[in-house]
Residue, then its C-alpha position, 0 to 999 in steps of 0.5 A: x512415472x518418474x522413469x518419464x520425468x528423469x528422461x525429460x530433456x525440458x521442464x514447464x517454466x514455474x509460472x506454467x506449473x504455478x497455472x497447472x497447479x491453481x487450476x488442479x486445485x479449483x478444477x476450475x480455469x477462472x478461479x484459477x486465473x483470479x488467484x494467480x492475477x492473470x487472465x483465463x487465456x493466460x492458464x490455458x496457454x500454459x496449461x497447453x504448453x505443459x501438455x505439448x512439453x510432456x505429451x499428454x491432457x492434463x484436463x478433460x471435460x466433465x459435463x459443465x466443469x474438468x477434471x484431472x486426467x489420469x496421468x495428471x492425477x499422478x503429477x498434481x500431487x509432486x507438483x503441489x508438494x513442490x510449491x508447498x515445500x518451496x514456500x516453507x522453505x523461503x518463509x523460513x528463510x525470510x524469518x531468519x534474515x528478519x532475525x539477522x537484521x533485515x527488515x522490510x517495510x510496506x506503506x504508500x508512496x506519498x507517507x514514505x515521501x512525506x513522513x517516513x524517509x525524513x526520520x529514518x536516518x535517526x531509526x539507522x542511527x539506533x539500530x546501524x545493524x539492522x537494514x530496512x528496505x522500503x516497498x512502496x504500495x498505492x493501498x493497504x493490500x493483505x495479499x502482497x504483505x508477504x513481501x514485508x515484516x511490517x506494513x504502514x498504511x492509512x486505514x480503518x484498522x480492520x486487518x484480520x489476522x494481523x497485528x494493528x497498532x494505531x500510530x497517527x490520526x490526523x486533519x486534513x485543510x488546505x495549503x499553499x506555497x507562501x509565495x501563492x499567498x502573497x500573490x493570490x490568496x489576498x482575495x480570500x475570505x470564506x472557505x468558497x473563495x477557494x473555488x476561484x483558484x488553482x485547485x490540486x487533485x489526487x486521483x487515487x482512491x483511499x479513505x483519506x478525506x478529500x476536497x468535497x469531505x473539506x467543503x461541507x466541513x466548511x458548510x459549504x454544499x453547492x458548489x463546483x470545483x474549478x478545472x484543473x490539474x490532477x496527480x496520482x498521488x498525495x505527495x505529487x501534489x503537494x509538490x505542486x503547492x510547493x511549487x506554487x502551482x495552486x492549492x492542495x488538501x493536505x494531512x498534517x502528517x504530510x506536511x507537518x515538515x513543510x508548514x514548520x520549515x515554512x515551504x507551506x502555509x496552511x489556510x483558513x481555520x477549518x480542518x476535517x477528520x477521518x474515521x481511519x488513521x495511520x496503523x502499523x500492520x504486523x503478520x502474526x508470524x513477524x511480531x516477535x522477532x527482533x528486528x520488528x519489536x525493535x522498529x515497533x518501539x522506534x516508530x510508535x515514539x516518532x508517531x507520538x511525538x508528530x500526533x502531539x505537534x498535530x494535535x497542537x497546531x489543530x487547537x492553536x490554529x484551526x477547529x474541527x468540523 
């Protein structure tokens, strides 16, 4: 066996051994491909392509199923103990680079835009030792926090297995450039008014309210939003209002920069609420180190202090519904 590895000219690429692995495991093509996120004829293209490198089955039918032939058998042990070793060995890795100062931070790309990178220059200013990476996701998703220490997403906190810490609630109401104001909105007197202007939507689907949640907090149910544009995310539309293009629906932890350094004017006096917030997301096996603590207790300050101005500027100008 090992004689047959040592004369070995080529080796299986690691997404083929990943495949061979998966399917050894679930004896089981499909369950395979949904694991490894590729498609069924993806596993059996790279199961062949071991099989023609090392000239042997790997599988064989088994009434309605497979099962391991008798040479795979001897291989699927060596290789499973190779990828549990190899994923040990970089999780240990990973842990002592967070220990050393590194730290990396998932959440979307719109928060990151709007909340995040305009305070991070004070968290590099307390902690200049520690490097912070940002990796941008489009929904709060376990499966790839793997690839980070800590994970910021707008959510129902409902994370087994993790660390959740409540960091922002927020409202959601429209808003427009200053300059659309003056020319457009001088019309507007009832929260229906809006539906004959330019009105900007996200396409992506997360629990943050959107324009039919804003409308029957305002009362109104019988209606249809006007054609228009469409973006993928919170921020690019934001962009949009701020460039005067129309009228957004924005959280205030969006835009609490834009409406104090007066890029955006928030209308009418009607603000609706969510059942999810803003949580910081820990893995269980991150939470002591230090770097984290050290982010835990930056961030948890910033957020106070924005849920106070947002809670202020929702009693002074507007009112739940």
């Amino acid at each position: 066996m090992y004689e047959f590895f040592i004369n070995m000219t080529r080796y299986p690429p690691i997404s083929a051994l990943r495949a061979f692995e998966a399917a050894a495991r679930h004896l089981n093509y499909t369950r395979a491909a949904e694991e490894l996120h590729v498609t069924q004829s993806a596993i059996s293209h790279q199961i062949k392509h071991i099989e023609d490198l090392w000239g042997f089955k790997l599988f064989e039918r088994q009434g309605r199923g497979i099962q391991l032939t008798e040479q795979a058998q001897k291989v699927s042990p060596v290789i499973s103990e190779f990828f549990s070793t190899l994923t040990k060995t970089l999780a240990d890795m990973e842990a002592s680079a967070a220990d050393e100062g590194y730290l990396r931070v998932a959440l979307s790309q719109s928060f990151a835009l709007k909340w995040m990178v305009p305070r991070l220059g004070d968290f590099s200013q307390q902690y200049p030792d520690i490097d912070v990476t940002i990796i941008t996701m489009p929904v709060a998703n376990e499966l790839e926090f793997n690839d980070a220490d800590i994970a910021v997403f707008y959510s129902d906190g409902q994370h087994p297995d993790y660390n959740v810490i409540p960091l922002l609630h927020g409202y959601s109401f429209p808003v427009c450039s200053p300059e659309f104001f003056e020319t457009e909105i001088t019309q507007v007197k009832k929260p229906e008014d809006l539906l004959k202007l330019p009105i900007l939507r996200r396409l992506n689907i997360d629990a943050a309210p959107r324009w039919r949640d804003w409308f029957a907090a305002a009362g109104v149910t019988d209606y249809t939003l006007p054609k228009g544009l469409h973006f993928p995310n919170s921020s690019m539309a934001l962009q949009a209002a701020i460039d005067g293009q129309g009228i957004a629906l924005a959280r205030s932890s969006h835009v609490a920069d834009d409406l104090k350094a007066g890029r955006l004017i928030k209308l009418l006096d009607i603000y609706v609420q969510s059942d999810s917030s803003y949580n910081l997301i820990v893995p269980e096996d991150k939470i002591d180190q230090a770097a984290v603590l050290d982010f835990i207790a930056w961030i948890k300050d910033e957020a106070m202090a924005s849920q106070e101005l947002f809670d202020q500027q929702a009693k002074a100008k507007g009112k739940s519904k």
